[in-house]
N, C-alpha and C positions, 0 to 999 in steps of 0.2 A: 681927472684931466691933468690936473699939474704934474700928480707923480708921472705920467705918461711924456709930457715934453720934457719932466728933467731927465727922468730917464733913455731917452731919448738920445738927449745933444750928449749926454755923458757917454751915452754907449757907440753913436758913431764917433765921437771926436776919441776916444779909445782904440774905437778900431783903425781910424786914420793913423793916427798917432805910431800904434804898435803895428802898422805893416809899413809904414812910411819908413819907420826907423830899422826895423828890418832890413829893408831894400838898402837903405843909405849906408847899414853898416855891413853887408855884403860888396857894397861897390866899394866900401874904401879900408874891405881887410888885406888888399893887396899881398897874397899869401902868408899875411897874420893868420893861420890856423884858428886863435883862442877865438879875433874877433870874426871871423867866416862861423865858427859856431855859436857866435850871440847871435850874428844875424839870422841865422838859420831858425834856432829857438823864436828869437822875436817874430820874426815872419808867421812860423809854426802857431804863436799862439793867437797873432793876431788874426790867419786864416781860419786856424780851429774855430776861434768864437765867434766869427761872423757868423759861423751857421747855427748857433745857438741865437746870435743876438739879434740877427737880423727879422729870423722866425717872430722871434719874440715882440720887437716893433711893431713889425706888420699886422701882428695880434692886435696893438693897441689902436690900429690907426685904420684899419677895414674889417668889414664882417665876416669876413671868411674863418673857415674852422683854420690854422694852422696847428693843431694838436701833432699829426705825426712829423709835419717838417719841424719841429717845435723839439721833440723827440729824439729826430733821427739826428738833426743839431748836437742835443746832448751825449749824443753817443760819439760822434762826430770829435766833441770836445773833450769828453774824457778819453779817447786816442790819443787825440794831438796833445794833450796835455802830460797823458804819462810819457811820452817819447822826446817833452819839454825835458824832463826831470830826466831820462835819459841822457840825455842830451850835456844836459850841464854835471855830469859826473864824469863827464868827455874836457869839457873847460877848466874842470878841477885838476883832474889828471897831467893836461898838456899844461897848464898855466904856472902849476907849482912842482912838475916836471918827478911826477909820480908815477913811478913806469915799473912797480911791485905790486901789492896788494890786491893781486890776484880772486880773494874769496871776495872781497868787497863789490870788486865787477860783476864776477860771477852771481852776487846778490842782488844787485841791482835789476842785473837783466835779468833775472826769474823773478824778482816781482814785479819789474814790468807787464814782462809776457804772464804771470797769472794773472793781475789786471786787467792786460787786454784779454785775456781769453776770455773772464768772468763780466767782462763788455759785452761780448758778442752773444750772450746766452741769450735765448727767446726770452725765457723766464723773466729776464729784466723788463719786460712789457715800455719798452723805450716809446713805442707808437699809442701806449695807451693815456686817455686823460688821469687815469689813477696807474701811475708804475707802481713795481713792486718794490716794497720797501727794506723786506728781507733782501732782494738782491741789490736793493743801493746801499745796504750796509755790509754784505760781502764784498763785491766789488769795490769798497774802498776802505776794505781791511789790507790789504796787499799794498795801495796807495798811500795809506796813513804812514806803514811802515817805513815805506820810499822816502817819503816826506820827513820821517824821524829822523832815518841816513840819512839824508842830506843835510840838513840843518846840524847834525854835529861832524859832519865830515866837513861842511864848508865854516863853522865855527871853527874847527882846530885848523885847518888848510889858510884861512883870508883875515886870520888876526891881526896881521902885520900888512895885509895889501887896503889902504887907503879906498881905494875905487869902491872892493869889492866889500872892505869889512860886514857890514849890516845886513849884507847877501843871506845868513842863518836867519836873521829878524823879519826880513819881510816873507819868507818861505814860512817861518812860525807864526807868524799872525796871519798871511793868507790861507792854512791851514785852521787858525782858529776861528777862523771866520766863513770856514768852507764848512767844517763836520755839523755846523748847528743844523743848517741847510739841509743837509741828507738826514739828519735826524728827527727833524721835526716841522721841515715847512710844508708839508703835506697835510697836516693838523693847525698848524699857527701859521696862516701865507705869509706875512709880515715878518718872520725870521730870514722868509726868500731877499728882504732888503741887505742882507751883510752881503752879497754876493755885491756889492757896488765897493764895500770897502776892500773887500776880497782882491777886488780886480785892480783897486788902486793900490795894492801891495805889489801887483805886476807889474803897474808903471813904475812904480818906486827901481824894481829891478831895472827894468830896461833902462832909467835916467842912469842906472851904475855901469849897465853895460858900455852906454854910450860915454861917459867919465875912461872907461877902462879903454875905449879903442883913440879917445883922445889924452891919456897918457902914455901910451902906447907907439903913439905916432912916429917920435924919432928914431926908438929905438927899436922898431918892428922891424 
């Protein structure tokens, strides 16, 4: 019972939180580009993971089966999430005004799009109580990589930007705090608890986001 109330007020005040901030940083990137695309991201993730998170509450707190909306949530989430990381390879680019590096884009979006393609596979059994575990460790082979680029392209890009520096740090520990998860909490449920820290690695982004569209303010 307790872990179901903390997890709970943590998971909606999360999701308030990261679409609230969203919204806020959409209305006031006043043709700031960099910040129209935090907002978008924030928004993006805090929408994606309602439909994981919400499924999941509703587990703890009614008798109804939600296994497939439970499911369809997760698939839900690893779309919106890879198109996150899209997303802010777009912020990198425009922010520190990188307008070469051509294979690097090109890389990005094809690990995207194999991502999502190896999402959409039945095989993933996303609707099943037992999913398949060979397909959650394919599917976020192509993701891990994403997540490699990123964390050393925004380490050499945001060394010298105040807001963003730590931006490689929270991407590398919400990743080391994601892979145990597909790896093993299907055997051990209780590794499924990193996904709390996981997801305060998101907030930690978003607080820089919102640092960044208010340094940014006078001179957007």
């Amino acid at each position: 019972m307790m872990q179901a109330i903390g997890e709970s007020i943590f998971d909606v005040a999360y999701l308030l939180f990261a679409i609230i901030s969203g919204i806020t940083l959409l209305m006031k990137a006043k043709g700031r580009t960099v910040i129209a695309l935090f907002g978008w991201m924030t928004l993006l993730l805090g929408v994606g993971d309602s439909f994981h998170l919400i499924p999941r509450m509703l587990n703890y707190w009614t008798d109804s089966d939600y296994t497939a909306a439970l499911g369809l949530g997760k698939l839900i989430t690893s779309l919106t999430m890879t198109a996150f990381y899209l997303l802010f390879e777009y912020v990198r680019r425009n922010k520190y005004g990188i307008t070469g590096q051509k294979p690097v884009l090109a890389t990005v979006w094809l690990l995207a799009a194999v991502r999502m393609a190896l999402c959409c596979f039945p095989q993933n059994g996303w609707m099943s109580a037992e999913p398949s575990l060979l397909w959650g460790i394919l599917r976020n082979i192509p993701f891990a990589i994403l997540g490699v680029m990123t964390v050393v392209l925004w380490f050499k890009s945001a060394s010298n930007d105040k807001a963003l520096q730590w931006s490689w740090l929270a991407v590398t520990l919400s990743f080391l705090f994601y892979l145990p998860v597909v790896l093993w909490s299907q055997t051990v449920p209780i590794i499924g608890m990193l996904m709390l820290p996981k997801t305060c690695m998101y907030i930690w982004l978003i607080v820089m986001f919102i640092k960044t569209e208010k340094s940014t303010k006078i001179s957007g």
